[in-house]
C-alpha positions in Angstrom: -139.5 -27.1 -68.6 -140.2 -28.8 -72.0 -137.6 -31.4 -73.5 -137.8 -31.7 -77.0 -135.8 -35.0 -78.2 -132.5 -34.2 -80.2 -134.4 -36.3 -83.4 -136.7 -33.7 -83.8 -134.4 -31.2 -86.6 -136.9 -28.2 -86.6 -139.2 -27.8 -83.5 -141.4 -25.2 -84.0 -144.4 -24.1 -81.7 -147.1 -21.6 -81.9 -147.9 -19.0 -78.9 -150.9 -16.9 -78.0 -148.7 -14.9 -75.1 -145.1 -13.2 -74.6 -143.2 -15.7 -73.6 -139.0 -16.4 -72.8 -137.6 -19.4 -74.5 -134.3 -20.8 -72.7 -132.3 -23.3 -75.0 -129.8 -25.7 -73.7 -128.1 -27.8 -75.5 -125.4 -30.8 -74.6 -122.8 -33.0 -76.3 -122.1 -36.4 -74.9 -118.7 -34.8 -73.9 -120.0 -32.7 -71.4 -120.3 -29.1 -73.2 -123.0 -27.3 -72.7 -124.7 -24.3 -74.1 -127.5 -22.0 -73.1 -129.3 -19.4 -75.5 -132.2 -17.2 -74.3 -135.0 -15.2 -76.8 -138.1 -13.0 -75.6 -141.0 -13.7 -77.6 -143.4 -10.6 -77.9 -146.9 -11.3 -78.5 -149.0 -8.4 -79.9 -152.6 -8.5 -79.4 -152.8 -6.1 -82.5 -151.8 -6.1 -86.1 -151.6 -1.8 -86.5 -149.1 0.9 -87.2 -148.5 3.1 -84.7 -146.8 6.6 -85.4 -146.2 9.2 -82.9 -147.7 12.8 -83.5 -145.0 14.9 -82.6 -140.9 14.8 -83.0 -137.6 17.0 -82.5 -135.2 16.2 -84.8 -132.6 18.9 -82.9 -129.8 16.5 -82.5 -129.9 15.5 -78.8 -130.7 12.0 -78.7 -134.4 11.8 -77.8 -136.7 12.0 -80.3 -135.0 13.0 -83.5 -136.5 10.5 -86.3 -139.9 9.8 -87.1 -140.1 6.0 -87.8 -143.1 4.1 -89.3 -143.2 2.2 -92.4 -142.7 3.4 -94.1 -143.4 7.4 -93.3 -143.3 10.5 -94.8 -141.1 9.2 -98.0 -140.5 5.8 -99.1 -137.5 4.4 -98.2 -136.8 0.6 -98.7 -134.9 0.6 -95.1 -138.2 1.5 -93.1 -136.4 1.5 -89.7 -134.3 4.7 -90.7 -137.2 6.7 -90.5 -137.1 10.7 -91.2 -135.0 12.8 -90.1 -136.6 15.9 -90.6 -134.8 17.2 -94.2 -135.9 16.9 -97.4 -132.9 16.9 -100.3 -130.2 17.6 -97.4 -132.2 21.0 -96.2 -134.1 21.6 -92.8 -137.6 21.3 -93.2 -139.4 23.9 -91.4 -141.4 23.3 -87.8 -144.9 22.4 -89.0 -147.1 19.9 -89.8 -146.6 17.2 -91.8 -148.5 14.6 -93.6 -147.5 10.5 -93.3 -148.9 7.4 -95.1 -148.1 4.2 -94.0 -148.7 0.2 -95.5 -148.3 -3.3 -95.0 -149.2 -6.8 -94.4 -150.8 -7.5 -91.4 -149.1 -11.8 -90.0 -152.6 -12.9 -91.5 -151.9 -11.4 -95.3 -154.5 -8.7 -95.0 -153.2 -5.4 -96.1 -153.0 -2.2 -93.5 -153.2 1.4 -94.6 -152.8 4.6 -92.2 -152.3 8.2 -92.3 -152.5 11.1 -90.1 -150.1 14.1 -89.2 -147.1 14.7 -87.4 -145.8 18.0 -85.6 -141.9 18.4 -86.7 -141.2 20.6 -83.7 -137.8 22.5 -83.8 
């Protein structure tokens, strides 16, 4: 267990592994607090897109998420749902693109295909 002194206004650290940080923290009247955060380490800067989806409606599996993928949307987490202009797009195969800045400031690019799968 690490203590860091109440002076210090911004700890920061750097890690090389996942890691759980646990923060407690006190008043001299006796409340306490406690806070816990998961830390994921990567051991990769990449994109990673799946090849295949089934945007049918039941839950698994219905949007195709990269960043951004298929169209560009500023809100890359919504991902694709399979329609184009409010239509159905037809089972197939479909072409993505994908960019963006890797923690170090490099720039990543990737592409490939992706089986809409009705």
């Amino acid at each position: 267990m690490v203590v860091i002194p109440p002076t210090i206004r911004n700890p920061m650290v750097r890690v090389d592994q996942s890691i759980t940080y646990t923060v407690t923290a006190a008043t001299p009247d006796g409340c306490e607090a406690t806070a816990t955060i998961a830390i994921k380490v990567y051991g990769t800067s990449d994109i990673f897109v799946p090849n295949g989806f089934t945007p049918n409606g039941d839950g698994h599996n219905d949007v195709l998420r990269a960043i951004p993928v298929v169209f560009f949307n500023a809100n890359a987490a919504s991902g694709w749902d399979g329609t184009f202009k409010g239509r159905r797009q037809e089972k197939g195969a479909y072409i993505w693109m994908a960019g963006g800045i890797k923690y170090n400031g490099d720039n990543i690019a990737r592409s490939g295909t992706v089986l809409l799968i009705r």
